[in-house]
C-alpha positions in Angstrom: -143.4 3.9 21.9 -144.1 4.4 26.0 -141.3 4.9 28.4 -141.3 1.3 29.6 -140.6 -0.2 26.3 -137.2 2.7 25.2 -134.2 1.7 26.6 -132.7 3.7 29.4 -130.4 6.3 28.5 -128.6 8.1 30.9 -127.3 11.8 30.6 -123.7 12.9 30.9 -124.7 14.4 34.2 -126.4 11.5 35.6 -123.1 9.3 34.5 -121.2 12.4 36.1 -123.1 12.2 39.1 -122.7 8.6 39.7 -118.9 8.5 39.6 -118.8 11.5 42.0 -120.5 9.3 44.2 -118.6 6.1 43.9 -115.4 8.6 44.2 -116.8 10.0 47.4 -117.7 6.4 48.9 -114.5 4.9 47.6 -112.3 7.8 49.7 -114.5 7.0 53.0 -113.2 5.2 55.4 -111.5 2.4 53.9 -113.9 1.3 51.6 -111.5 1.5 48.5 -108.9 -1.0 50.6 -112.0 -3.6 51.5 -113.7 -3.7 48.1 -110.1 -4.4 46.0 -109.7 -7.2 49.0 -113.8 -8.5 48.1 -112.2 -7.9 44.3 -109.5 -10.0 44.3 -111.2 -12.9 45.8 -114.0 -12.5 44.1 -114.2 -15.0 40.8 -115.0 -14.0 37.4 -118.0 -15.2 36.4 -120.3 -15.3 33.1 -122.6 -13.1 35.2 -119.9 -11.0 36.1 -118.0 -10.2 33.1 -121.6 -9.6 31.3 -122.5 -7.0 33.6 -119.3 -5.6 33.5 -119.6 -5.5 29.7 -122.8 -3.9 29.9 -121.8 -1.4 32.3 -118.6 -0.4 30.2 -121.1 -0.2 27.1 -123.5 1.6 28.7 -120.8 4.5 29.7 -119.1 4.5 26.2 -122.9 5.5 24.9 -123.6 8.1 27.6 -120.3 9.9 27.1 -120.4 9.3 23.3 -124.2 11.0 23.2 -123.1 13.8 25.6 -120.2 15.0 23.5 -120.7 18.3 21.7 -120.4 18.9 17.9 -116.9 20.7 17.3 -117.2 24.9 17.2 -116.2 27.1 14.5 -112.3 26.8 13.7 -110.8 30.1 15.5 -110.0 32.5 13.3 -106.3 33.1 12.2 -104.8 36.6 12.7 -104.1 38.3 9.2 -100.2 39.4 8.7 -99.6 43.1 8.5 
């Protein structure tokens, strides 16, 4: 199967990396104040809510792939 044809997969650190920039570009200026106005007159459309879907899919995979098997139970001290 080539490259073209798998479907894109981010890793946690590319994820990571995206929402450190939104964060950054959200707490310039007043960029967080003018896109919450664009927002909230901004309409819902099919388009909208499907990309918003596929977004929020998309970052539920990432994180879920990115998690880490669970570790060895810690060991309980032994009573004397």
């Amino acid at each position: 199967m080539s490259n073209r044809t798998r479907e894109h997969r981010p890793s946690l650190r590319q994820v990571q990396d995206c929402v450190t920039e939104m964060r950054r570009w959200l707490a310039t200026d007043d960029n967080s104040a003018v896109l919450m106005a664009h927002l909230r007159g901004a309409p819902v459309d099919p388009a909208w809510l499907s990309t918003y879907r596929r977004l929020r899919r998309d970052l539920s995979r990432s994180v879920g792939t990115a998690r880490r098997s669970p570790g060895p139970s810690p060991a309980r001290p032994s009573a004397n």
